[in-house]
N, C-alpha and C positions, 0 to 999 in steps of 0.2 A: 542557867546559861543558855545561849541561842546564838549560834552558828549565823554570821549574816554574809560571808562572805566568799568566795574563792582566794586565797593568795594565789598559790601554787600549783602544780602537780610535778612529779620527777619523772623522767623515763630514762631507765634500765638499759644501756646498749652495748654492742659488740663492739663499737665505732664509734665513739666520737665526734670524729670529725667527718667523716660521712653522712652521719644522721642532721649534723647543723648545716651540709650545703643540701641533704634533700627537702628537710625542713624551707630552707631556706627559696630553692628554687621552685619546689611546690605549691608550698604556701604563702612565698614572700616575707617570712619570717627572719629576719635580720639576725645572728647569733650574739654574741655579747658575752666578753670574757668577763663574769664579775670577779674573780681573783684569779691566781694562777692556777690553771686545770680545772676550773670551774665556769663551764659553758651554761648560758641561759639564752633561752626562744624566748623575747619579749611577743606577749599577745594581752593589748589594751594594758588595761593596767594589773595585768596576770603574767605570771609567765609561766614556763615550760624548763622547767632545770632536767637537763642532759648528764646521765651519771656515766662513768667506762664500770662495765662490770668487775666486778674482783677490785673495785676501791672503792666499796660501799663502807659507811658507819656498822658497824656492829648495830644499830638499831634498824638497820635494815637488810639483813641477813636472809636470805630467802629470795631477794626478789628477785627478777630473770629476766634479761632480754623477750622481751615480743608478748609480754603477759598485760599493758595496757591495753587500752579502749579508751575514747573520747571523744568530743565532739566540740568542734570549732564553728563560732558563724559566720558566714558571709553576707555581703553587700549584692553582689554580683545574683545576675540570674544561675541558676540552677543547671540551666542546660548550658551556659557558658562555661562554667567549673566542669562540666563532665567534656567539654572540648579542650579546656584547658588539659586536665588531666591525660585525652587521649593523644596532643600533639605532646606532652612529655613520655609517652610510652607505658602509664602509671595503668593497671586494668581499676576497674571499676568491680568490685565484687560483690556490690547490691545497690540498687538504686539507677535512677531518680527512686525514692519512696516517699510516702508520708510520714510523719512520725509525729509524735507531742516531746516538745523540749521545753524546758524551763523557762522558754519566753513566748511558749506557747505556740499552738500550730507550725512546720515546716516542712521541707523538702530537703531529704537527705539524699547522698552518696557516699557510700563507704570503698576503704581501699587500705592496705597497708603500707607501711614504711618498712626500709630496710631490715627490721629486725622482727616483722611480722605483728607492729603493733597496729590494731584496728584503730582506724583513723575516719571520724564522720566528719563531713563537711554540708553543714545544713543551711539553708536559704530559710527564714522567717516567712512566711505566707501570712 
């Protein structure tokens, strides 16, 4: 077997509906109710499933608000995203930086969301 793809990833929150209008205003992420109480961040053809803590599946037991990490790409220049960022009030907690990401060379800024999840926003170079 070999892994070719992303579908998914979940994040773990305090809030709900708070994490989908910062998601939203942040990163322009549109929310999307795919059943009743189940919120998804479409991103390309991936998304971002929004869980409320304390209504997890038993197969995910454990997991906790603010314990993601990840990293999304942009279009935009690099130092536009960290103005974007500064006129919503969002701090910046590392970067502009360089990094190597899966599509190879870029320019990162980190920052978190509401519930302390590290959040990259990386520009391709």
């Amino acid at each position: 077997m070999k892994a070719v793809a992303l579908d998914h990833m979940v994040l773990v929150v305090e809030d709900v509906e708070a994490t989908c209008r910062f998601y939203g205003r942040v990163l322009g992420m549109e929310p999307l109710e795919r059943a009743p109480g189940w919120w998804v961040l479409p991103l390309g053809d991936h998304m971002i499933s929004v869980r409320q803590v304390g209504e997890l599946p038993d197969i995910a037991a454990g997991t906790t608000p603010g314990s993601g990490n990840f990293c999304v790409l942009t279009d935009l220049p690099i130092d536009d995203v960290v103005a974007h960022l500064s006129e919503l009030g969002i701090a910046v907690v590392e970067g502009p930086v360089e990094r190597l990401g899966a599509v190879g060379p870029m320019m990162s800024v980190y920052f978190h969301d509401p519930d302390g999840n590290l959040v990259e926003v990386a520009e391709p170079t």
